[in-house]
N, CA, C and O of each residue as an XYZ file, in Angstrom:
420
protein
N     -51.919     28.424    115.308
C     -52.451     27.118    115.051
C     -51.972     26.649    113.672
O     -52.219     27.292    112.652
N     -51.390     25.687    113.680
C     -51.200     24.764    112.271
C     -52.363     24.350    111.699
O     -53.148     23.612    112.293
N     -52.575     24.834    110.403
C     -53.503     23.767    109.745
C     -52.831     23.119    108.571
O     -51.994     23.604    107.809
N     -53.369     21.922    108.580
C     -53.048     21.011    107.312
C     -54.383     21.312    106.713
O     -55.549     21.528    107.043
N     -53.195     21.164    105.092
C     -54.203     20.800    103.633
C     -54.141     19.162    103.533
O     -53.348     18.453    104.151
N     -54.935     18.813    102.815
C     -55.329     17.434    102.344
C     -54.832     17.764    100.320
O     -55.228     18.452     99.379
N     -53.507     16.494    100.697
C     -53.154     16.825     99.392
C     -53.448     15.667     98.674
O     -53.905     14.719     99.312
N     -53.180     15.492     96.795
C     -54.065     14.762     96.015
C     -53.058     13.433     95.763
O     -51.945     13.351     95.243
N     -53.978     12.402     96.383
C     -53.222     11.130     96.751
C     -52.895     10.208     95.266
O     -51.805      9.635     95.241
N     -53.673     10.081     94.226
C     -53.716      9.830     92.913
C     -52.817     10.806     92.182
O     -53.174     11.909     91.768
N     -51.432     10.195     92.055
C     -50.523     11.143     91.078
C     -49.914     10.041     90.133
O     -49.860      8.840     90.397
N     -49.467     10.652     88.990
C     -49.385     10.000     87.875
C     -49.029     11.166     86.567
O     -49.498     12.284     86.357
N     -48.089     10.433     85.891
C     -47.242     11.124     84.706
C     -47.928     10.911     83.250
O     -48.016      9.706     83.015
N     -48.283     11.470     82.524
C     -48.334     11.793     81.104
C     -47.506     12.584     79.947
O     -46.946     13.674     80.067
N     -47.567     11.844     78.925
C     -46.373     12.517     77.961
C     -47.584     13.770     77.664
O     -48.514     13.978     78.443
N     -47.415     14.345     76.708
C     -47.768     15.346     76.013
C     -48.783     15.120     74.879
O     -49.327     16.078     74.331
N     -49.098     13.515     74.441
C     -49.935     13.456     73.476
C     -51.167     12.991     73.982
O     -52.279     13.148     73.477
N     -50.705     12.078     75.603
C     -51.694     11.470     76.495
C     -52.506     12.750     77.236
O     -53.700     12.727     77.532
N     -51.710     13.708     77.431
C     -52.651     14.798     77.882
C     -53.393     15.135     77.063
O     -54.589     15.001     77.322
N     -52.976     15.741     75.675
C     -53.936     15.957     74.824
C     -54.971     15.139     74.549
O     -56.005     15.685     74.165
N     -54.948     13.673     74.675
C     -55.991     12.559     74.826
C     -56.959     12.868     75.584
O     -58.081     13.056     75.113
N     -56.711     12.969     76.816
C     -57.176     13.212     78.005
C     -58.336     14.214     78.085
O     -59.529     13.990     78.290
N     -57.602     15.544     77.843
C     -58.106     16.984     77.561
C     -59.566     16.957     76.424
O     -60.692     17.438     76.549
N     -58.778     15.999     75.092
C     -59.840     16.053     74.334
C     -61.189     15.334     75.019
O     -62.215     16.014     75.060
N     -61.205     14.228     75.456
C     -62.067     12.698     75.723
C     -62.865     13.929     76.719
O     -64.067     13.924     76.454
N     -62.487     15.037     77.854
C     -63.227     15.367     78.546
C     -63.966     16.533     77.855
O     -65.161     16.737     78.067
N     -63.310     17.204     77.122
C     -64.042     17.866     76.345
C     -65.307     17.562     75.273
O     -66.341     18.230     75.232
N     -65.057     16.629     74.582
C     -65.831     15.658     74.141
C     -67.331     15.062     74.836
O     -68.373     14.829     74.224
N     -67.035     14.887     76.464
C     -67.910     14.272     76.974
C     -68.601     15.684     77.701
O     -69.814     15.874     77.613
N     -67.875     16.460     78.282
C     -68.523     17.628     78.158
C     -69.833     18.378     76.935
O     -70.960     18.743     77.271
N     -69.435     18.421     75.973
C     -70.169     18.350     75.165
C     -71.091     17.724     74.556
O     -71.828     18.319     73.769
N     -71.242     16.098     74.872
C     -72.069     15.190     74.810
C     -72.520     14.197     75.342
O     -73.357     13.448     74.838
N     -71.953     14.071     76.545
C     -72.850     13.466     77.360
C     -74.282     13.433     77.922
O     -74.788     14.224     77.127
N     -74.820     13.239     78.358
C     -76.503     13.149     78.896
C     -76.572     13.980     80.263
O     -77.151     15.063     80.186
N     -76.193     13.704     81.164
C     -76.692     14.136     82.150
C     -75.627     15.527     82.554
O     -74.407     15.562     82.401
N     -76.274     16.320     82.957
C     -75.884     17.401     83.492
C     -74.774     17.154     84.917
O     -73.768     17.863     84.953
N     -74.933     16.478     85.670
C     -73.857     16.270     86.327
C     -72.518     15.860     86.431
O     -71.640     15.989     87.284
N     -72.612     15.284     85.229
C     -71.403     14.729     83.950
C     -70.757     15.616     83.658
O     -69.577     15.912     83.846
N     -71.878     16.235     82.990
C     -70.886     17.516     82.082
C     -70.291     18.939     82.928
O     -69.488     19.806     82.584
N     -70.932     18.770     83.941
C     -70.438     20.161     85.079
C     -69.155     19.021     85.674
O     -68.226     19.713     86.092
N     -68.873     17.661     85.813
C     -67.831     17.130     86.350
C     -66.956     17.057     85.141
O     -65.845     16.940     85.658
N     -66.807     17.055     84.065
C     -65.987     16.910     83.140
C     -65.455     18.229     82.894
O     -64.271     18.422     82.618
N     -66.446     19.261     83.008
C     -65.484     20.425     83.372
C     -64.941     21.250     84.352
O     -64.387     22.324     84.118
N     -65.128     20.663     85.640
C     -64.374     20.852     86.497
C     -63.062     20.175     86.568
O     -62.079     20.564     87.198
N     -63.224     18.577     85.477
C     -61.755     18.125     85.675
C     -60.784     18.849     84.982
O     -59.583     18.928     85.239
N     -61.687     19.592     83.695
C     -60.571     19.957     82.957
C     -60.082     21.021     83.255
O     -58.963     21.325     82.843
N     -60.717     21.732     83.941
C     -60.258     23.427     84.881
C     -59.192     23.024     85.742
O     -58.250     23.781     85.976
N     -59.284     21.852     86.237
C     -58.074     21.517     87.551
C     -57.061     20.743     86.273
O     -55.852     20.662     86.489
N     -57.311     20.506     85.703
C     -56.200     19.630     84.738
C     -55.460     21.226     84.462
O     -54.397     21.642     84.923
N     -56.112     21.693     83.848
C     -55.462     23.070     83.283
C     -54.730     23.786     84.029
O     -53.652     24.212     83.615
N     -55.253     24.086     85.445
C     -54.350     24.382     85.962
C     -53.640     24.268     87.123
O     -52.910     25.169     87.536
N     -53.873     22.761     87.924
C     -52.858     22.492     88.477
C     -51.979     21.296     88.166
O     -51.258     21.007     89.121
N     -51.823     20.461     87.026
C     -50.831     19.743     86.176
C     -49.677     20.689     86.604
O     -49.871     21.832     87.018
N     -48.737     20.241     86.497
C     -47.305     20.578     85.863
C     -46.601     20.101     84.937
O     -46.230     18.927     84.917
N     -46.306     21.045     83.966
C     -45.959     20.808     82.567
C     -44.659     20.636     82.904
O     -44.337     21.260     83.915
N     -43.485     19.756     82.201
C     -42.397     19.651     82.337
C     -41.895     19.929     80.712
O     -42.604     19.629     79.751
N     -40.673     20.495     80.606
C     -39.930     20.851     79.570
C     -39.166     19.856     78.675
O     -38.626     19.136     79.514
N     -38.888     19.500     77.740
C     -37.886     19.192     77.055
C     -36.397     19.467     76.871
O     -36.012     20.333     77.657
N     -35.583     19.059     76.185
C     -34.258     19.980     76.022
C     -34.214     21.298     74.971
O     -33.546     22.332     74.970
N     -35.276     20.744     74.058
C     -35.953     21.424     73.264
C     -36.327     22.918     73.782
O     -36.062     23.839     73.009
N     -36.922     23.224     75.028
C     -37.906     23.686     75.391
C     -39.449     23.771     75.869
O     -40.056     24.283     76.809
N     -39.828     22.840     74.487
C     -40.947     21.958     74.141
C     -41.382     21.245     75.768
O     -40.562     20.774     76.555
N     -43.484     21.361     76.069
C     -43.407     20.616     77.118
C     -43.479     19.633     76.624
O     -44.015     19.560     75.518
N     -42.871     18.299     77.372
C     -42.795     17.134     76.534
C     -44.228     16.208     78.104
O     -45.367     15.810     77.859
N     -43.684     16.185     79.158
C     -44.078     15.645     80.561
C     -45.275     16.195     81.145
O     -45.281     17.424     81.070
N     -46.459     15.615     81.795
C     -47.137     16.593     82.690
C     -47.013     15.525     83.574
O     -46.861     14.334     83.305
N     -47.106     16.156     84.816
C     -47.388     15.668     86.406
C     -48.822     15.798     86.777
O     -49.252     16.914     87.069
N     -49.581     14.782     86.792
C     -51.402     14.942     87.374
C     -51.513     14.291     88.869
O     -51.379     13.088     89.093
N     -51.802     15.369     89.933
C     -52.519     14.788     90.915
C     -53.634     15.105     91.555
O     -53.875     16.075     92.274
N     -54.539     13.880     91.121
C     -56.024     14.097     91.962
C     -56.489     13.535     93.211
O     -55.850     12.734     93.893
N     -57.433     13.913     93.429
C     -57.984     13.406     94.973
C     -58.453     12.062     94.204
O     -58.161     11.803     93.037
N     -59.162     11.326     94.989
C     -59.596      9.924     94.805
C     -60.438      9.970     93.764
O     -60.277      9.417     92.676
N     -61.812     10.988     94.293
C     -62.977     11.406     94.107
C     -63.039     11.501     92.802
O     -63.662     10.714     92.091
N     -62.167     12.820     92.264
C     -61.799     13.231     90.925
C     -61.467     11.895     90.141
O     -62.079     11.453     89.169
N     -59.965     11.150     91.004
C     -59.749     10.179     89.303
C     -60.723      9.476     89.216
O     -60.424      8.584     88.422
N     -62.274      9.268     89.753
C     -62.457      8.137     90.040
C     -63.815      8.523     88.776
O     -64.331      7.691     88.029
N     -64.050      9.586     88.827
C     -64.839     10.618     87.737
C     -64.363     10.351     86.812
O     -65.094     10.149     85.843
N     -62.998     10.231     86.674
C     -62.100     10.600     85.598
C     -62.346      9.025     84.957
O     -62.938      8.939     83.882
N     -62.073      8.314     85.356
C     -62.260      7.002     84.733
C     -63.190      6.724     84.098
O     -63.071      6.013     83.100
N     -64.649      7.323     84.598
C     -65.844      7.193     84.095
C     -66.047      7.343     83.432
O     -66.381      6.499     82.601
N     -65.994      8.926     83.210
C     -65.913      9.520     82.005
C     -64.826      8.800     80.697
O     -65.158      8.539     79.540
N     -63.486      8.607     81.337
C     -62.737      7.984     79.813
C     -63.523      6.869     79.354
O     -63.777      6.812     78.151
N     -64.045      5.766     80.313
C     -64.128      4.506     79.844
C     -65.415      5.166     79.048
O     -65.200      5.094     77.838
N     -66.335      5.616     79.262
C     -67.623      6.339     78.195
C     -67.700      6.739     77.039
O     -68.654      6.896     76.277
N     -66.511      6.916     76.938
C     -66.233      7.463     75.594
C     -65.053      6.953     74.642
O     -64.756      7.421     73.543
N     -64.468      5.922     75.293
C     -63.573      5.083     74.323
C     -64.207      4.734     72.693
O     -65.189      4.014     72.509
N     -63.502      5.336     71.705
C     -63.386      5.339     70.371
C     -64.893      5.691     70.102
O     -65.807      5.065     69.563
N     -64.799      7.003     70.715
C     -65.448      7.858     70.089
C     -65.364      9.123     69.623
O     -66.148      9.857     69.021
N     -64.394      9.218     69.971
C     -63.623     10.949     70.268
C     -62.125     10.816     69.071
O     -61.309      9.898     68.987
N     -62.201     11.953     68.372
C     -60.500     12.268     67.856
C     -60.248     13.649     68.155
O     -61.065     14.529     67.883
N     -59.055     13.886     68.751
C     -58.194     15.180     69.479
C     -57.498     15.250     67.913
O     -57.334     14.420     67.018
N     -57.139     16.892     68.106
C     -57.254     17.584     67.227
C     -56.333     19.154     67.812
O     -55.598     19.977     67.267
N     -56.897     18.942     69.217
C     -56.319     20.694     70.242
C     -54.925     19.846     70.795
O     -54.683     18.671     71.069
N     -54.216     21.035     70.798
C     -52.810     20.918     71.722
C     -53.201     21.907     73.204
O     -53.030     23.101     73.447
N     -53.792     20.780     74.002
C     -54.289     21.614     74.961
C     -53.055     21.861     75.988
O     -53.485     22.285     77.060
N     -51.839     21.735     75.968
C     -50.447     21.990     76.514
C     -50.389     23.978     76.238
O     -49.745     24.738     76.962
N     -50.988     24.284     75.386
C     -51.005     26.046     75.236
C     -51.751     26.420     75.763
O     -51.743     27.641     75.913
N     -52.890     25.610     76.390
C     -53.752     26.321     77.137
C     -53.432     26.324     78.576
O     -54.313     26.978     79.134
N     -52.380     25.794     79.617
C     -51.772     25.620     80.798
C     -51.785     27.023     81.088
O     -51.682     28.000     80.348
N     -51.930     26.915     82.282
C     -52.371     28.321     83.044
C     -50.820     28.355     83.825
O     -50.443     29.516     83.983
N     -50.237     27.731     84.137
C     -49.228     27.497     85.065
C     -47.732     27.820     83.911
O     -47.669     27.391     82.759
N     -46.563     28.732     84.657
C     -45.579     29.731     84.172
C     -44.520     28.712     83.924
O     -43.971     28.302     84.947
N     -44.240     28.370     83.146
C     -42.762     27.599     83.509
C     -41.438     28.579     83.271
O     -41.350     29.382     82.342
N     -40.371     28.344     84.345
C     -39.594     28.746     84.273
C     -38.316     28.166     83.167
O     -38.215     26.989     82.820
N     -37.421     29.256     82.734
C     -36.291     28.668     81.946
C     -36.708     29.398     80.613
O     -36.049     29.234     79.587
């Protein structure tokens, strides 16, 4: 029997400083937001950010690119959470070292 997966229809590119944006704002809201369902969704995004992104390389070496794709559900969290916390948050982590995922080369 064949089974199909249901793959993540919301895909979309970030440089390397927008991830770190990203990474921070959920971390951030993780940590201070109000409601508990927030903060268990802000860190589930960032567990799937971490590790199913794909980091892309530079010529450098350096990742410069990530590849993000979420289900609906997720970006739709994801928005929530950013718009909540606009200019309130300053990043500080290079969360690109924390990628769980091997790159080759």
């Amino acid at each position: 029997m064949i089974e199909y997966y249901k793959k993540p229809t919301v895909k979309f590119i970030v440089n390397k400083g927008n991830f770190n944006k990203l990474m921070g704002i959920l971390t951030f809201q993780e940590e201070n937001i109000i409601t508990q369902e927030w903060k268990e969704s802000a860190t589930k995004l960032k567990e799937l950010l971490l590790r199913y992104s794909l980091p892309q390389k530079d010529e450098e070496g350096e990742i410069s690119i990530i590849d993000i794709a979420l289900f609906q559900k997720e970006a739709a969290e994801m928005i929530v959470l950013l718009l909540s916390a606009l200019d309130r948050v300053q990043i500080d982590e290079d969360y690109t070292k924390l990628m769980t995922i091997v790159i080759g080369g």
